[in-house]
N, C-alpha and C positions, 0 to 999 in steps of 0.2 A: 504494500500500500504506500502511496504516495501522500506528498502535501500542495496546494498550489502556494507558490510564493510569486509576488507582485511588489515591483520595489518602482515609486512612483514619487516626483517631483512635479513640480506643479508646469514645471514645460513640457515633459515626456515620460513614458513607459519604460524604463531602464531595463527593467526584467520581466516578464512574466513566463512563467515554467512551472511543471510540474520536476519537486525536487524529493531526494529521501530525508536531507535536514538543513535548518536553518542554522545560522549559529550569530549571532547578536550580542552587542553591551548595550544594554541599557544603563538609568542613570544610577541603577543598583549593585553592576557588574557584569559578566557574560552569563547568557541562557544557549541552552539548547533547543531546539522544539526540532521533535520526531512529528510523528501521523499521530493522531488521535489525542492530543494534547488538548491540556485543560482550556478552558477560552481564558484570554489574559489583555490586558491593554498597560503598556508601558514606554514611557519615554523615553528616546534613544539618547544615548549622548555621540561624539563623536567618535569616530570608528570604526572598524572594518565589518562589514557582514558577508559571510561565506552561506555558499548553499552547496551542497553536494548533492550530486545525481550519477549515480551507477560509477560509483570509484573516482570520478571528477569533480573538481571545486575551483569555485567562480566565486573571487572576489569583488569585494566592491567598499571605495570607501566612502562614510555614507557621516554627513554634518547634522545629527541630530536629525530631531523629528520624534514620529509615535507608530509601535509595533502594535500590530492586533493580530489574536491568534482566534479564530473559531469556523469551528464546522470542517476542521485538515483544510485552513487555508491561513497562510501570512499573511496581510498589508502590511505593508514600509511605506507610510508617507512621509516622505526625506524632505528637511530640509533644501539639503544636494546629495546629489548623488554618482558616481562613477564608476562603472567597472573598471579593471585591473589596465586593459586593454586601451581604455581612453585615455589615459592621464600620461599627458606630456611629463615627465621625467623629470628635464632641465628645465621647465617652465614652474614644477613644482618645487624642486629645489631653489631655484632660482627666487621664489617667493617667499621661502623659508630664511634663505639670507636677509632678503630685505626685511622683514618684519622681526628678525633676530637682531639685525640691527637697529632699527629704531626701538629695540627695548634697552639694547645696549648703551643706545646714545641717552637715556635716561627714564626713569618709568613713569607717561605721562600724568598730570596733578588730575586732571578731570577723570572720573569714576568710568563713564562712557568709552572715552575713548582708551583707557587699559582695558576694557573688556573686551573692545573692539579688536583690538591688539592681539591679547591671549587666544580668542577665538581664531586670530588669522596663523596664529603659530601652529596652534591642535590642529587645524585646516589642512594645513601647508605639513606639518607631522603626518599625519593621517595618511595624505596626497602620496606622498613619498613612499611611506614604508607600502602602500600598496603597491603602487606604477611597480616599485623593485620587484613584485610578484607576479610580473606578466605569464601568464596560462600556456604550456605548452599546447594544446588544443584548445582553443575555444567554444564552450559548450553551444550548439544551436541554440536560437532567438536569444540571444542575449540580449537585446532591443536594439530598438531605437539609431538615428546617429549621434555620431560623438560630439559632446558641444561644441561652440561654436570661441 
């Protein structure tokens, strides 16, 4: 038995498949969900989601949002969202320096914008440690195109 998982952003369909598990952090820590899991509703925080299907795992790293599990089916309504395959590499390191340095060069006074900051670091964190985990096959319908 399977689960359907749907990993969705408010521009595009990033994933939908049927998979054997999901694997997620939420703002509690990592879950797993198999088939026939309890129904749950939790908020993601930033960080990778993998789903496996027949020995294959497809990442993706995913900025927050809210997981819902019921009836053997996921939603992921993402923040943002990217598989493993889309994320420019040096674009995303590249982003990690810049926001590393400007916490470097001092930790701004206003509350907003160090939050703004932190989140662009976890982003750009996040970014990274995926893109490094490009898919030797890539599972069909992985969705959608790769942003823009």
């Amino acid at each position: 038995m399977r689960l359907k998982c749907d990993i969705i952003t408010q521009e595009r369909t990033v994933f939908s498949e049927d998979v054997d598990m999901v694997l997620a952090r939420g703002i509690e820590g990592e879950m797993a969900i198999l088939p026939r899991h309890a129904p749950l509703i939790t908020a993601l925080d930033y960080g990778e989601v993998r789903v496996r299907r027949m020995g294959q795992e497809q990442t993706f790293a995913v900025g927050g949002g809210v997981l819902q599990v019921a009836h053997n089916r996921v939603i992921i309504l993402a923040d943002s969202a990217e598989s493993s395959d889309e994320i420019d590499l040096m674009r995303a390191e590249d982003a990690r320096r810049r926001a590393e340095k400007v916490m470097a060069e001092g930790v701004p006074a206003d509350p907003a914008a160090m939050a703004a900051l932190e989140a662009a670091i976890r982003r750009a964190n996040i970014r990274v440690k995926v893109g490094s985990r490009r898919p030797q096959r890539r599972m069909p319908g992985g969705g959608g195109e790769p942003p823009a």
